[in-house]
C-alpha positions as CSV (number, residue, x, y, z in Angstrom):
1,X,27.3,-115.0,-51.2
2,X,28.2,-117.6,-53.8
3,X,29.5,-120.9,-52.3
4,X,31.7,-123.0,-54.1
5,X,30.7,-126.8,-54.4
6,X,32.4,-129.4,-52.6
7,X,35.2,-130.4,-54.8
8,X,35.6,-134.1,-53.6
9,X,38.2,-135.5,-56.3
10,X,36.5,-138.0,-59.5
11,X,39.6,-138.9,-61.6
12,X,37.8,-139.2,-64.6
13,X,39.4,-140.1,-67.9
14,X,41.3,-137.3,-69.3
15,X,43.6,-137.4,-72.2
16,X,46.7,-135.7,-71.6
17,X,46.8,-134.5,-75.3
18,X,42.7,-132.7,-74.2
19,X,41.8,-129.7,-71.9
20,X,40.0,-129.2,-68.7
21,X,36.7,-127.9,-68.7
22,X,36.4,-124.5,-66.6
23,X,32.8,-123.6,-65.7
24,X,32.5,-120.1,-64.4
25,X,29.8,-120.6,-61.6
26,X,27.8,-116.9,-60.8
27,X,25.1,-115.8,-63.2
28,X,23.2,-112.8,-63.7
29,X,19.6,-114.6,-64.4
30,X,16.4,-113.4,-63.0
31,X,15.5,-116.7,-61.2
32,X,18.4,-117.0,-59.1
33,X,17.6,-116.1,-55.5
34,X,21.2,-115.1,-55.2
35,X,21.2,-112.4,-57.3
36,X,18.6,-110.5,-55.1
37,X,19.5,-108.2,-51.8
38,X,16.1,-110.3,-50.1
39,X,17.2,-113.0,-51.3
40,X,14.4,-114.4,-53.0
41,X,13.1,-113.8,-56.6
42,X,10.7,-110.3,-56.7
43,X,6.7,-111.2,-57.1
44,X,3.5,-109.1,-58.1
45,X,3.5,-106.6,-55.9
46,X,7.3,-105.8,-55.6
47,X,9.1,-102.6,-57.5
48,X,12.2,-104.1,-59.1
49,X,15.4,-102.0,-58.8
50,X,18.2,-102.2,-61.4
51,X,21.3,-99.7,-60.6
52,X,20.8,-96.9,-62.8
53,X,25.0,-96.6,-62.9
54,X,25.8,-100.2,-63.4
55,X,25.6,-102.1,-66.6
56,X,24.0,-105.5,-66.6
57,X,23.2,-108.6,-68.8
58,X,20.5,-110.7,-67.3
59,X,18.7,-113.8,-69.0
60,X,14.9,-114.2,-68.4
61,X,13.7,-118.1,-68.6
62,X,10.3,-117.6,-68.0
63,X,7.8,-114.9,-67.5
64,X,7.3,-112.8,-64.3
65,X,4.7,-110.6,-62.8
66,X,6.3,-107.2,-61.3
67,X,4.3,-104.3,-59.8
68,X,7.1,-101.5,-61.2
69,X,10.5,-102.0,-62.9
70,X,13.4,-99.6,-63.0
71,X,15.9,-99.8,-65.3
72,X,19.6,-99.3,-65.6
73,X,21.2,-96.7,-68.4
74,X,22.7,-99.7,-70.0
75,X,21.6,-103.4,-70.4
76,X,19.8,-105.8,-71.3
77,X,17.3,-108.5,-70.7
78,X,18.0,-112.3,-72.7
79,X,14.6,-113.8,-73.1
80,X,13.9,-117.5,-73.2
81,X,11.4,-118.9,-75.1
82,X,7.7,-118.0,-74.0
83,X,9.8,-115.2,-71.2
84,X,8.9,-111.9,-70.1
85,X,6.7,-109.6,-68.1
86,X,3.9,-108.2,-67.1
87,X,1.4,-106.2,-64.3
88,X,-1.2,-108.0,-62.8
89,X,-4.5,-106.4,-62.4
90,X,-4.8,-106.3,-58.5
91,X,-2.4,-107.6,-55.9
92,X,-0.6,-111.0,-56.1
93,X,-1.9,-113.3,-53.1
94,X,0.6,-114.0,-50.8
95,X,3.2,-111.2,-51.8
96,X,4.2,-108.2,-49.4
97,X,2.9,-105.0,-51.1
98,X,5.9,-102.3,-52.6
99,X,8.9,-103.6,-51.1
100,X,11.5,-102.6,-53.8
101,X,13.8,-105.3,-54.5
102,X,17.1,-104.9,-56.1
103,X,19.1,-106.8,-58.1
104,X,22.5,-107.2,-57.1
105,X,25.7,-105.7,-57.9
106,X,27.7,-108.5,-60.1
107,X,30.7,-105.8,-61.5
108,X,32.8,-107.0,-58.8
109,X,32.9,-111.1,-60.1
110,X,37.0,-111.1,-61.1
111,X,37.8,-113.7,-63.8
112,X,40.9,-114.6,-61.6
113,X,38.9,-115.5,-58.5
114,X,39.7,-118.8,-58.0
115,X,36.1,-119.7,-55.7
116,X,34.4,-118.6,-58.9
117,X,35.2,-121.4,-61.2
118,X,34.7,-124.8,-61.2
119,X,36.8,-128.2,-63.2
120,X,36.1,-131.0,-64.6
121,X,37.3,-133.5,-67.6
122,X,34.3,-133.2,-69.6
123,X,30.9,-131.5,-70.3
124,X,29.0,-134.5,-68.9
125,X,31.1,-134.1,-65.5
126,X,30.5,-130.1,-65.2
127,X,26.4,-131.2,-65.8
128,X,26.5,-133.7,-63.1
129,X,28.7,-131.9,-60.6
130,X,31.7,-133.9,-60.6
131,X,34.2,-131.5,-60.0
132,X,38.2,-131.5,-60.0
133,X,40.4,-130.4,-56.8
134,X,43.3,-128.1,-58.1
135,X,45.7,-126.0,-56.6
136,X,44.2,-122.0,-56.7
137,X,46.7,-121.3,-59.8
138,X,44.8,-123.9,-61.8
139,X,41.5,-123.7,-60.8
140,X,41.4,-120.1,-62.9
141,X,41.5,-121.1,-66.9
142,X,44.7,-122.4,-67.9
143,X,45.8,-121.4,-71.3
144,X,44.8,-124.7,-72.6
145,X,41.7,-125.1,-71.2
146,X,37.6,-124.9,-72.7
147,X,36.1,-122.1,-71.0
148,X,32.0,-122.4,-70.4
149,X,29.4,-120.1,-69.7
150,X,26.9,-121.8,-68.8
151,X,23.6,-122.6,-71.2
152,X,20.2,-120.7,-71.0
153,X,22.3,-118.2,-68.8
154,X,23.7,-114.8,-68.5
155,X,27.1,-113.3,-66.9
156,X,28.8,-110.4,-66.1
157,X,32.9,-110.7,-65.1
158,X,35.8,-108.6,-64.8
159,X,38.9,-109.7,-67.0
160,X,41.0,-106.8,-65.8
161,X,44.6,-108.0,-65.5
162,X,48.2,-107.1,-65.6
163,X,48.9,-108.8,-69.0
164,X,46.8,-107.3,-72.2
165,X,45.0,-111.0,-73.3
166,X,43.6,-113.7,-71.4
167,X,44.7,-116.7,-73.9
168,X,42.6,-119.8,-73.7
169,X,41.6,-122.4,-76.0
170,X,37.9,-122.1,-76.3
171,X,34.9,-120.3,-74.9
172,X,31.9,-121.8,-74.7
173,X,28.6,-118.5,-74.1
174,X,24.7,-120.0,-74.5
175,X,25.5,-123.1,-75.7
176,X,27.9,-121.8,-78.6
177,X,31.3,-123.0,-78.9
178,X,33.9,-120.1,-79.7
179,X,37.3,-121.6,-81.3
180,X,38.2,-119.0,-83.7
181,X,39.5,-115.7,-82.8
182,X,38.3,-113.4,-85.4
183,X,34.8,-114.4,-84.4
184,X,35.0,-114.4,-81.0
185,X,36.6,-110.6,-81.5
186,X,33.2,-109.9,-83.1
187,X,31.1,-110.9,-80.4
188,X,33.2,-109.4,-77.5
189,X,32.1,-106.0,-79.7
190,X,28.5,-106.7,-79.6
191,X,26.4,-105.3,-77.3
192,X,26.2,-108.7,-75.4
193,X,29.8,-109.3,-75.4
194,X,30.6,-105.3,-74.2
195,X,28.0,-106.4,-71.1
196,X,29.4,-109.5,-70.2
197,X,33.5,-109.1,-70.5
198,X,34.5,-105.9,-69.3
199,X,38.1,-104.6,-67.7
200,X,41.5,-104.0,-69.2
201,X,42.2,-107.8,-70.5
202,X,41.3,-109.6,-73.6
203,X,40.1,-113.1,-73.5
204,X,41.7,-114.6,-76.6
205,X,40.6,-118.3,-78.0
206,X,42.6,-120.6,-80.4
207,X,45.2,-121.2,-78.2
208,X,46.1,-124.9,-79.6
209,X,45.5,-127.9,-76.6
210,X,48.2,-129.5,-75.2
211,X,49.7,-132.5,-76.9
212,X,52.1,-133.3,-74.2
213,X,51.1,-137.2,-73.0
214,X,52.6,-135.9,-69.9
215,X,50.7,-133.0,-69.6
216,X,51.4,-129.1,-69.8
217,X,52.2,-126.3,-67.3
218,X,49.0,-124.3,-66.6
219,X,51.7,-121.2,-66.5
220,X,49.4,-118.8,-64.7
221,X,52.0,-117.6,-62.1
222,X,52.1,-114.7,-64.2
223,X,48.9,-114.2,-62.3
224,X,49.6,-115.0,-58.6
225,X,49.3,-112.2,-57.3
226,X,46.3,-111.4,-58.4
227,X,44.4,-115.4,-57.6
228,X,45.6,-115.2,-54.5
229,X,44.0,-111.6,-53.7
230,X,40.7,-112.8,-53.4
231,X,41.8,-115.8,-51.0
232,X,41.2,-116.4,-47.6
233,X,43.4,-118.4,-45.8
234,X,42.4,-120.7,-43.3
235,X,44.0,-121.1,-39.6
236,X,45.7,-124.8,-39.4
237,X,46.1,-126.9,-36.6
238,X,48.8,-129.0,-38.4
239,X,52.7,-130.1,-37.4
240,X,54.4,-128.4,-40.3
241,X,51.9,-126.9,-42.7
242,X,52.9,-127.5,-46.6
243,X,53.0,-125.0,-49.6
244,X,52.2,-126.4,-53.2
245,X,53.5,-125.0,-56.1
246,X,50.3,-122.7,-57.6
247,X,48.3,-122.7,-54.4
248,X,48.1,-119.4,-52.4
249,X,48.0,-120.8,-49.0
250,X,49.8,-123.2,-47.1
251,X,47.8,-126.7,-46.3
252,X,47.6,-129.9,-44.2
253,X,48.2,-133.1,-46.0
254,X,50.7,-134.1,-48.3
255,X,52.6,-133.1,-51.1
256,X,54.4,-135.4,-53.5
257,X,56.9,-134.3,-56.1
258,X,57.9,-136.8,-59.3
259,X,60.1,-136.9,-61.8
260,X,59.4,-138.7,-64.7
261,X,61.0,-140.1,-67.6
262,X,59.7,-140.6,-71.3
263,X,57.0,-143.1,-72.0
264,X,55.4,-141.0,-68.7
265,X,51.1,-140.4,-69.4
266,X,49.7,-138.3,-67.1
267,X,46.6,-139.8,-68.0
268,X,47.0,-143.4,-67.6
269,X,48.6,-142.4,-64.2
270,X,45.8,-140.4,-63.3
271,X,43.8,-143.5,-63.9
272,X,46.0,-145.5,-61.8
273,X,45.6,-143.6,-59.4
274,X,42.0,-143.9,-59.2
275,X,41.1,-147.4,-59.5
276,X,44.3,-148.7,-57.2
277,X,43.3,-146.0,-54.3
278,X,40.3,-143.1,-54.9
279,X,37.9,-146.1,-55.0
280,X,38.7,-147.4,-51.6
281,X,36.1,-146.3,-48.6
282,X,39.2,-145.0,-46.7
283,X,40.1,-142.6,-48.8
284,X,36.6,-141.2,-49.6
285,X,37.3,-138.0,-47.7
286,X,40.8,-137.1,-49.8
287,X,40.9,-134.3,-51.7
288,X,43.9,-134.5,-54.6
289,X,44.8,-132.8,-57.6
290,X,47.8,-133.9,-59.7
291,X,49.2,-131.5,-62.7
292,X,52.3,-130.4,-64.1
293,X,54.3,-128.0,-62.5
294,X,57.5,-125.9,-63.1
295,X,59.2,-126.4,-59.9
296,X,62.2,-123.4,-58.7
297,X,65.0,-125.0,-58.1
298,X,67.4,-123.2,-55.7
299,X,71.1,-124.0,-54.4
300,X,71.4,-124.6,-50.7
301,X,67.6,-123.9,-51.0
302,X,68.2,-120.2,-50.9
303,X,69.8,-119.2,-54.4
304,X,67.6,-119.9,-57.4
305,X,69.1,-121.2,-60.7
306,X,66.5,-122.0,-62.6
307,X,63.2,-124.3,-62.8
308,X,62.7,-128.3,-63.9
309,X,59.1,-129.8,-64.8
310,X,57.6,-132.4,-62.3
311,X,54.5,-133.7,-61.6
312,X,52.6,-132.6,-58.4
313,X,50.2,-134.4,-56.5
314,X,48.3,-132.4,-53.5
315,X,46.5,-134.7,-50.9
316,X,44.4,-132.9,-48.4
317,X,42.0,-134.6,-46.3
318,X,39.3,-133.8,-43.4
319,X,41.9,-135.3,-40.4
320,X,44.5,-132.6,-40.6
321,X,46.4,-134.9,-42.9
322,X,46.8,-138.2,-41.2
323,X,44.6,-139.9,-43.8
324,X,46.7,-138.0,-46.8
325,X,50.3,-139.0,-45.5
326,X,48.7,-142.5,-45.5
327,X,47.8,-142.6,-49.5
328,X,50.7,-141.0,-50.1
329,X,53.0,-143.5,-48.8
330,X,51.6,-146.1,-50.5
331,X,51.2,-144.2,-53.9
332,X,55.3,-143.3,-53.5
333,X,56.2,-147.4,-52.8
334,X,53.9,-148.2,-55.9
335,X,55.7,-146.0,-57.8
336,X,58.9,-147.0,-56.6
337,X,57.8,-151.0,-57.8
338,X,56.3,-150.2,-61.0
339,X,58.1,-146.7,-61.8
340,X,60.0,-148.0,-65.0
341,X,56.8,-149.3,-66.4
342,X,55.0,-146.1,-65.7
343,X,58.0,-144.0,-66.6
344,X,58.6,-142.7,-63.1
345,X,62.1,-142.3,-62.4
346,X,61.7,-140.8,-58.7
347,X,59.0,-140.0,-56.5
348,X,58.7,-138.4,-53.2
349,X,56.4,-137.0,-50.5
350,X,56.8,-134.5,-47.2
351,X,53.6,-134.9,-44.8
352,X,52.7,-131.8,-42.5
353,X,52.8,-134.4,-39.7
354,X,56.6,-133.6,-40.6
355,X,57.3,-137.2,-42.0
356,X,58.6,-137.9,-45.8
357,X,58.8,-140.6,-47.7
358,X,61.9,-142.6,-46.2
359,X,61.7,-140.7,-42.8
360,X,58.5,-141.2,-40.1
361,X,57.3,-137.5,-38.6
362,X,59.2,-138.6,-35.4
363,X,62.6,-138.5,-37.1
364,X,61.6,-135.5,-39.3
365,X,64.5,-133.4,-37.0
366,X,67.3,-136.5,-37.8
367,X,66.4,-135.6,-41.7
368,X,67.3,-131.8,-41.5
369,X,70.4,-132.0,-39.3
370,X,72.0,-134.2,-41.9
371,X,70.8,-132.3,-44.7
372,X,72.2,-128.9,-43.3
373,X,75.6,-131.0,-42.2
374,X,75.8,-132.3,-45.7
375,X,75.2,-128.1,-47.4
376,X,77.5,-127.1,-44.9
377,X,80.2,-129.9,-46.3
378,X,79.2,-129.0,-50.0
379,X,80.2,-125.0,-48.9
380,X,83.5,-125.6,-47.4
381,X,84.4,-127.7,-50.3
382,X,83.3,-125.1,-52.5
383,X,85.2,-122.0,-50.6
384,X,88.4,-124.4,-51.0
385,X,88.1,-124.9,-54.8
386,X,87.3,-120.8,-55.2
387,X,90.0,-120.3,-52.6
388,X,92.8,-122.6,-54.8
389,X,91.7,-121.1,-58.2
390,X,92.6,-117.5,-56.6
391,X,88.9,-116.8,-57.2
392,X,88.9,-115.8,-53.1
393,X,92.0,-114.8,-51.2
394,X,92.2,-115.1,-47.7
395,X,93.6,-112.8,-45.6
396,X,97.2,-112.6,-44.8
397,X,98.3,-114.1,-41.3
398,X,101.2,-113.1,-39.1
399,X,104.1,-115.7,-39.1
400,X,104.7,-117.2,-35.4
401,X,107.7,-115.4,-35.2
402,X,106.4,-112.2,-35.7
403,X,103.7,-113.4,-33.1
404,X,106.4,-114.6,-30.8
405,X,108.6,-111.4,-30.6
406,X,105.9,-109.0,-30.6
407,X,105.1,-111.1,-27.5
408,X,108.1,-111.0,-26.0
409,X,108.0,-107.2,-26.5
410,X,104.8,-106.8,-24.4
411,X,105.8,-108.9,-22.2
412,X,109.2,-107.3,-21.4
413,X,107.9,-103.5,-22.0
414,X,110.0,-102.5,-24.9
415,X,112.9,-103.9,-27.4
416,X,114.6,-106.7,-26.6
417,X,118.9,-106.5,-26.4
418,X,120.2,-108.5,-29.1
419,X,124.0,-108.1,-27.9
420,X,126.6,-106.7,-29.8
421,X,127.3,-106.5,-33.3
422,X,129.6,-108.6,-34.6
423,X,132.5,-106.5,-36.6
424,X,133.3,-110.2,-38.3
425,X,130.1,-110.9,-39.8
426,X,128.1,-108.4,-40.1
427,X,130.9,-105.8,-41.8
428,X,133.7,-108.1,-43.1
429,X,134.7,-105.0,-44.8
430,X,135.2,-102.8,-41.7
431,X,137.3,-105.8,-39.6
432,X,140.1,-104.1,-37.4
433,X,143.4,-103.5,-39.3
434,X,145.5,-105.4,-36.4
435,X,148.2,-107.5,-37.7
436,X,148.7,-111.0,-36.7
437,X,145.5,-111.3,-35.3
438,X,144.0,-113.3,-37.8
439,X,146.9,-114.8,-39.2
440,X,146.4,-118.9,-38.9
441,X,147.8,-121.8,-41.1
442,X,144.1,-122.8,-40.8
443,X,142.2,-119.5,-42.4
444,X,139.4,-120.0,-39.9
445,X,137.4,-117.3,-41.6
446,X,136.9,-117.4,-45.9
447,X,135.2,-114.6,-47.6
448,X,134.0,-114.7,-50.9
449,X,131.3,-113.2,-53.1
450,X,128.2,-115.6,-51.8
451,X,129.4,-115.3,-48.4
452,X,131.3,-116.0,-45.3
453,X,132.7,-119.5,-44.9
454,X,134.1,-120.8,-41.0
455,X,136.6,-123.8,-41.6
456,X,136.4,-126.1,-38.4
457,X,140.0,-126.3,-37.1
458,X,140.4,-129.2,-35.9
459,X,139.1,-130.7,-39.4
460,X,141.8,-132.4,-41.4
461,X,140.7,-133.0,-45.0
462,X,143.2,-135.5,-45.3
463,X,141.9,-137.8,-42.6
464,X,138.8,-138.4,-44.1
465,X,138.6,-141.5,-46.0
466,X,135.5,-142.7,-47.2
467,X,136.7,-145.8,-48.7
468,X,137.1,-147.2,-44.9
């Protein structure tokens, strides 16, 4: 099995306006013990087996004695300088006699397996092993970034994807560099090329760099799905485990977010970075990758409308995230102090010991009540606006009357009596024709078209003086 180097993060200097460097690790080359099912590189007296049904591109750097090869229906051998083979007259000392060794399936190496591929900020770092930590989304070619194969070496990988191209910005195969499109077209139709790309995709170069000073989205989320197919996630032992942006499984450490201004480098602050913090012996163990992301942004964290660009530093480390909630608190205060010279306007952090950057992990439980009291404020303010506007009716509620004689129905088991109706009021045009009965020098009663008037008897308008 291929294993990945340990990507312990050099913050070297990288212009915002240049790409990474991806180096695609596997080869198909004769030497590499890997590449055999024994797991050691076949001698004299072995019969070398090449899958009759698979195709293959393997690169010979020097020459090799074999006691009986077999082929495959397609491929190819790339010979070195002074490479090659050839039978020995009697047995090789020290070699087992015909064991068949065989090479190794590689038509299973996916260009979107993240453990496959390797970053760094130049060619020099990629030589010496100085590798770049990155979330799993960006540690697959971004479409800004110089792809390399590696020199005096041979491939095979699968660029089958959902999309039809695979844009990038160059690709680098033996030593030459690809940047023109046409051309590389020409030698993905060779018979090398055919051997060493195959599946549905098309890797495309001459995508232009990114001239952003504060960097570019690497914009494979198209892809997710598919990185994070090939990851394992590991079991963690941490408070409140974090997900980054990109990354297809959740970690322990430390995640800040910040949003910048202009005047913001990514490069100068990468550099910052490095020489303020990296270099210190306590953080020798951190792992962190910084790049641009496009964060979702979602109302009352559940309804997305829409996405802002930040910067997004991951900080992992080997204690479960202790050691990373420490740099990041002093990376977020030294932001805060020099953020208008750096063109930071905000930065923040949330530890997976459940702290943040104003709040310790104790008080982590404080920090969410609030927040859900103040979302739940923010709703009942909105439902009030909507509900003035007519946008949202309530329903319709009973009056108190209604509620107080239906329960003075139930209580008394049926209608209630109102008495008896009053001929007067009620029918002033059905009043008893008895004479003299309503005859007064006072007309107690008045009747006109708006209504029924009572005069007060004992009233006399003539005794009211206001003037007194």
């Amino acid at each position: 099995m291929l294993k990945t180097p340990v990507m312990l993060l050099v913050l070297c200097l990288v212009g915002a306006a240049e790409a990474l460097y991806k180096q695609w690790i596997p080869d198909t080359n004769y030497e590499n013990k890997t590449n055999w099912d024994k797991g050691d590189v076949p001698c004299g007296n072995d019969i070398v087996q090449f899958s009759a049904q698979r195709q293959v591109s393997v690169f010979v750097e020097t020459s090799h004695a074999v006691q009986e090869m077999r082929m495959p229906l397609d491929g190819e051998f790339i010979l070195n300088s002074g490479a090659g083979f050839y039978v020995l007259a009697g047995p090789e000392p020290g070699c087992s006699q015909g064991i068949t060794t065989k090479f190794k399936d590689s038509d299973t190496l996916q260009w979107f397996n993240p453990a496959l591929w390797q970053a760094a900020a130049s060619l020099g770092d990629l030589q010496g092993g100085n590798s770049l930590f990155a979330v799993h989304e960006e540690s697959v070619p971004c479409q800004y970034d110089d792809v390399v194969f590696k020199a005096l070496s041979s491939f095979r990988v699968d660029t089958s994807s959902s999309q039809s191209s695979i844009p990038v910005k160059t690709v680098s195969v033996q030593g030459k560099v690809f940047d023109s499109g046409s051309e590389f077209s020409q030698y993905l139709s060779s018979g090398s090329g055919r051997l060493q790309f195959h599946g549905s995709a098309a890797v495309t170069v001459g995508n232009p760099g990114c001239e952003d000073p504060s960097g570019c989205e690497c914009r494979n989320s198209v892809n997710h799905q598919q990185i994070c197919s090939s990851v394992t996630c590991e079991s963690l032992n941490c408070k409140t485990p974090l997900q980054p942006v990109g990354h297809c499984c959740q970690v322990c450490g430390a995640i800040l977010t910040i949003q910048y201004a202009a005047g913001f480098n990514l490069q100068t602050y990468r550099q910052r970075i490095y020489h303020l913090f990296l270099i210190q012996s306590k953080y020798k163990s951190v792992q962190l990758g910084m790049s641009k992301i496009l964060k979702p942004q979602r109302l009352m964290g559940m309804i997305p409308f829409g996405a802002s660009s930040m910067i997004q530093v991951v900080i992992m480390d080997e204690e479960q995230g202790e050691i990373s909630e420490a740099l990041a608190f002093e990376i977020v205060n030294d932001a805060r102090t020099h953020g208008s010279n750096l063109g930071i306007t905000e930065a923040e952090f949330q530890a997976s010991s459940g702290g943040s950057s104003d709040q310790p992990g104790g008080t982590a439980g404080l920090v969410v009540g609030i927040l859900f009291g103040v979302l739940f404020m923010i709703v009942l303010v909105l439902i009030l606006v909507l509900v003035r506007k007519g946008i949202i009716q309530m329903p319709l509620m009973p009056s108190l009357r209604r509620l107080k004689r239906s329960s003075n129905n139930e209580e008394l088991g049926g209608p209630l009596d109102h008495g008896f109706d009053n001929p007067m009021f009620d029918k002033p045009n059905m009043l008893p024709d008895i004479p003299g009965l309503y005859e007064t020098n006072t007309n107690s009663i008045s009747m006109t078209q708006t209504g029924v008037y009572f005069v007060n008897p004992v009233f006399d308008e003539r005794e009211t003086d206001f003037n007194a």
